[in-house]
C-alpha positions in Angstrom: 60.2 71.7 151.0 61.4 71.5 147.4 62.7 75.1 146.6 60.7 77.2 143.4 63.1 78.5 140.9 62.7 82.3 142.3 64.1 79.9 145.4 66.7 79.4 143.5 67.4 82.2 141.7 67.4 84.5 145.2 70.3 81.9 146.9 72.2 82.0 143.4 72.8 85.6 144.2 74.2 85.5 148.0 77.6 85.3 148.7 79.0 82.2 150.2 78.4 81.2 153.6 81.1 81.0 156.5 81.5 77.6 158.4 79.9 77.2 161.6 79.5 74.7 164.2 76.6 73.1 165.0 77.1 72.6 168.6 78.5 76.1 169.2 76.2 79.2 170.0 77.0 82.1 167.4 76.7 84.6 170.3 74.9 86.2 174.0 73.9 89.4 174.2 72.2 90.8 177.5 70.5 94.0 177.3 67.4 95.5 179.3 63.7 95.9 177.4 59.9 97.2 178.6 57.7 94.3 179.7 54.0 95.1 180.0 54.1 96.9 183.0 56.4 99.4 181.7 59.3 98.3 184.0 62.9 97.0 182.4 64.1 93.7 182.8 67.3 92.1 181.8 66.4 90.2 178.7 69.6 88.1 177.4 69.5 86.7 173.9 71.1 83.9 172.7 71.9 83.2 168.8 71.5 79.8 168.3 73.1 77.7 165.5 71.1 75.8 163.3 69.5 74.4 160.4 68.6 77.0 157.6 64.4 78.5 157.0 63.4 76.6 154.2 61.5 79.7 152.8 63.9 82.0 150.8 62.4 86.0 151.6 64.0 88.1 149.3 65.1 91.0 152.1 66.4 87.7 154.3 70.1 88.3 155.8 69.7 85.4 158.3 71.0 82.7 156.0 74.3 83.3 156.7 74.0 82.1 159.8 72.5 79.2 159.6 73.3 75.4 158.2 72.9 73.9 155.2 71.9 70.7 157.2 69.6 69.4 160.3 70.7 70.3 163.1 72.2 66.9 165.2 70.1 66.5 168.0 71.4 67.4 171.2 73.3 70.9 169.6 70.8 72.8 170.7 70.5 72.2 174.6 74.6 71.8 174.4 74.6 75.8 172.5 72.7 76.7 175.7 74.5 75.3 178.2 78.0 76.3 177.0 76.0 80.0 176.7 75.2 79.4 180.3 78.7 78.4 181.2 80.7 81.3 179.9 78.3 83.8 180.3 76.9 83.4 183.8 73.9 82.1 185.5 70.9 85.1 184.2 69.7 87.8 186.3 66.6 88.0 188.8 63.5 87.9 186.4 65.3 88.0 182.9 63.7 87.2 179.8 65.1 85.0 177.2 65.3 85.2 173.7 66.5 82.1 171.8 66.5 83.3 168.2 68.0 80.5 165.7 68.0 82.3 162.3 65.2 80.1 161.4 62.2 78.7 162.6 62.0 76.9 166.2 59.2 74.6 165.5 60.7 73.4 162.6 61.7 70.0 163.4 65.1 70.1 161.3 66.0 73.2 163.0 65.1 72.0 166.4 64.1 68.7 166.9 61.5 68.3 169.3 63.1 65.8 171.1 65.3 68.6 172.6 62.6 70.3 174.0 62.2 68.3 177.1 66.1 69.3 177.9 66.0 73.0 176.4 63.1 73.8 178.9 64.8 72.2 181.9 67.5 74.4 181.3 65.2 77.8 180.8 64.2 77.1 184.2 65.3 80.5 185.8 63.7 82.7 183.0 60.5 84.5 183.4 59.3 84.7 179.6 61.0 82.8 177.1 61.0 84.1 172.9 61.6 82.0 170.1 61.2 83.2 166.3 58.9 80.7 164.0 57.5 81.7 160.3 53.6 81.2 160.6 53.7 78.6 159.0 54.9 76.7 161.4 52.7 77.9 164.1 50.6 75.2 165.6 49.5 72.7 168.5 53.7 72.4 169.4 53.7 75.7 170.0 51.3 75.0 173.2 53.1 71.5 173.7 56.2 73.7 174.4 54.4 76.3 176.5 53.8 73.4 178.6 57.4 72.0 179.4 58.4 75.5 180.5 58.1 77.4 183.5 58.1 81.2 182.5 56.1 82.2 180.0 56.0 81.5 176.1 56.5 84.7 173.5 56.6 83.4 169.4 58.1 86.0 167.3 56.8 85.9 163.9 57.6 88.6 160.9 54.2 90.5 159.8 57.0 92.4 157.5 54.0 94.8 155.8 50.5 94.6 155.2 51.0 96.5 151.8 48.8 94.7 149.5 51.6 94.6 146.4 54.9 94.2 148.5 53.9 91.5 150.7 53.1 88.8 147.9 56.3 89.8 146.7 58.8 88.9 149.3 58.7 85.2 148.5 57.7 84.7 152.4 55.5 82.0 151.1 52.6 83.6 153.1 49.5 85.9 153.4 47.8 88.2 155.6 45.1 85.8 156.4 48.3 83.0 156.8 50.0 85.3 159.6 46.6 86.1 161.5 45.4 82.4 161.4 48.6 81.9 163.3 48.4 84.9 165.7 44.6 83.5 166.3 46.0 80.0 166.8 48.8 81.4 169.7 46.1 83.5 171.4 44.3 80.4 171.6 46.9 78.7 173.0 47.8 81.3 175.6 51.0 81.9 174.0 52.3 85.6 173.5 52.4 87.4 170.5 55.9 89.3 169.0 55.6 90.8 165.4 58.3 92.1 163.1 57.6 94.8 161.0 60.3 95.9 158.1 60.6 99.5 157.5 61.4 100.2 154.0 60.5 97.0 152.3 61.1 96.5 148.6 58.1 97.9 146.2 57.2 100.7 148.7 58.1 103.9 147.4 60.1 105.6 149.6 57.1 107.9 150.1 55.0 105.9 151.3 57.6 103.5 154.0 56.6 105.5 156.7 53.5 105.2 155.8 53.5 101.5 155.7 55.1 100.6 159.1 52.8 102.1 160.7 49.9 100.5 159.7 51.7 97.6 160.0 52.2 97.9 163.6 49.0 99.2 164.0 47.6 95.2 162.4 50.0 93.2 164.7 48.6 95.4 167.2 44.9 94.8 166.7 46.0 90.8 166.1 47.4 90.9 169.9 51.0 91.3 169.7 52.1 92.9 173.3 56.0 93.5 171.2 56.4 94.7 167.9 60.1 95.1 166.9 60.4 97.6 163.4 63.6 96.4 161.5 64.8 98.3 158.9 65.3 96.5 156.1 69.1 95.9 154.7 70.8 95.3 151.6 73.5 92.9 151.3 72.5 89.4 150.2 72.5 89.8 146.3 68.5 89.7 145.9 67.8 93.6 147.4 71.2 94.7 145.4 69.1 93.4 142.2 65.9 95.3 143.5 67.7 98.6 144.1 68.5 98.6 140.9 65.5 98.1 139.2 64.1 101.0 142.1 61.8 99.2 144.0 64.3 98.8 146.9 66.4 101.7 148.6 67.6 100.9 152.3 65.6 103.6 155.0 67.3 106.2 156.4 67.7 106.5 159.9 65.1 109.8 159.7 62.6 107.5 158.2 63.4 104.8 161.2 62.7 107.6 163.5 59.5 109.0 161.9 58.2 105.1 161.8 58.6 104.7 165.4 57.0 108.0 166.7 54.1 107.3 164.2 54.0 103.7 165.9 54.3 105.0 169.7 51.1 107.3 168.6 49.2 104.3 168.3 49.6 103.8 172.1 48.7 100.1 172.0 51.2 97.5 173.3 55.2 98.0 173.7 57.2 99.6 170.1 60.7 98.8 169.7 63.2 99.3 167.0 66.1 97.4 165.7 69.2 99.4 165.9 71.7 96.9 164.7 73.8 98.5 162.5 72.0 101.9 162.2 74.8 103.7 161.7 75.3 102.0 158.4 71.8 103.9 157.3 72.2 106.9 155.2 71.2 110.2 156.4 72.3 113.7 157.9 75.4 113.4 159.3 75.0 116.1 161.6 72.0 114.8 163.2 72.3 110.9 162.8 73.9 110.1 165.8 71.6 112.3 167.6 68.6 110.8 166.4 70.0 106.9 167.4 70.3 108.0 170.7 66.9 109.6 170.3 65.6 106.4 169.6 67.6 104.5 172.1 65.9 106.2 174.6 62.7 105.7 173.2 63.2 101.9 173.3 64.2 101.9 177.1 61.2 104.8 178.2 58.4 104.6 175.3 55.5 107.4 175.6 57.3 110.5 173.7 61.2 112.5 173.6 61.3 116.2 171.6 62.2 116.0 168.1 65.5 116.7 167.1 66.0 119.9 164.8 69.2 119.8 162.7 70.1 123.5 160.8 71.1 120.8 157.7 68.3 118.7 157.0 65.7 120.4 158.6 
């Protein structure tokens, strides 16, 4: 895909990228998340290394981690095994989520020749996520259901159904593009996990709250059984430019919190939040911590926790 000039422009900004090798995995992290039934299961994700999306989002801090060229074939299944190797065979009925920074049906990212191998070592998983733009949903999606044994989850980023912002995030997709390709998984029998930003760029800061919500509520109605709300960061050159026009400020970790209880309302399907770094979000100091662990909770339980009352902010 030839890059546009606003391509260009947004990776003009970002700062360089750090070396990595392509037949190394960047890192494992085990944790425990709500399937369907309510229960927890171990859930281990691997970051994979590999070639970089060839869409350029404007709120995108994945770049960093990614190549500049095709990832050799064979890097893939080798990232997994060494993943396997250090970190220990995975636990009774764990989940898997093999998120690459880019898109797994993507041919250059993962080539398909892998697959065969990559699915013989998934063996012992239960369910088994990947991440793919919607763009690159299609009939490999089902061809890799196939080769597995657990069960097949694409995550794909909804970001916002605001009708101004998401034309403007350079994602090089529409509403009608990300619901052809939820339509095309359900048709497959291939699960459904949406990502939803909370405070994306030209949504006032009034209305991000809002936003999310009806966003989760779409993914919902579309037949995602997981939707994850990230809250979106500054940091790659692009959303520094947008903050200072003021149609990008980061959310703070109140407005996280407000978006998730206004998600969990819905009561449809399994609400999560990202809280990578959520320290780093402005707000209260008094009650921030407070309210992470508020949401912490949320993630492992669902249904509902008291709100938190702060003698500052409130």
């Amino acid at each position: 895909m030839t890059p546009s000039s606003e391509d260009r422009r947004i990776r003009d900004l970002r700062p360089a990228k750090s070396p990595l090798n392509a037949w190394r995995p960047i890192g494992v992290h085990l944790e425990k998340e709500r399937n369907e039934q309510g229960e927890l299961v171990p859930c281990q994700t691997l970051f994979l290394t590999g070639q970089e999306c060839p869409f350029t989002c404007v709120f995108c801090d994945l770049w960093q981690y990614t190549l500049d060229e095709p990832t050799p074939p064979g890097a893939i299944p080798a990232q997994i095994s060494q993943a396997f190797d250090e970190h220990g065979a995975p636990p009774e009925g764990a989940a898997i989520k093999l998120y690459n920074a880019s898109n797994f049906f993507d041919d250059k990212a993962v080539p398909s020749e892998d697959w065969a191998a990559i699915a013989a070592l998934l063996k012992p998983y239960s369910k088994v996520i990947v991440e793919c733009h919607p763009r690159f949903v299609g009939e490999s999606c089902g061809r890799f259901a196939q080769l597995l044994r657990g069960h097949l989850e694409v995550a794909m980023g909804l970001e916002t159904v605001h009708p101004v912002a998401l034309p403007r995030l350079n994602k090089k997709m529409t509403l009608e593009t990300w619901n052809l390709a939820a339509s095309r998984l359900r048709s497959l029998g291939v699960g459904l996990r949406s990502f939803v930003l909370v405070g994306a760029p030209y949504i006032s800061r009034a209305e991000t709250v809002e936003w999310a919500v009806r966003s989760v509520g779409h993914a919902l109605q579309c037949g995602s059984t997981v939707v994850s709300l990230i809250p979106t960061r500054s940091g790659n050159g692009e959303m520094q430019r947008l903050a200072e026009l003021g149609v990008f400020s980061p959310p703070t970790v109140r407005q996280l919190e407000e978006a998730l209880d206004g998600a969990l309302n819905l009561d449809q399907g399994i609400v999560l939040v990202d809280l990578w770094d959520a320290d780093g979000l402005a707000d209260c100091p008094e009650c921030r911590a407070a309210r992470i662990e508020r949401m912490t909770r949320l993630n492992l339980e669902g249904g509902t926790l008291p709100p938190i009352s702060c003698s500052v902010c409130d």
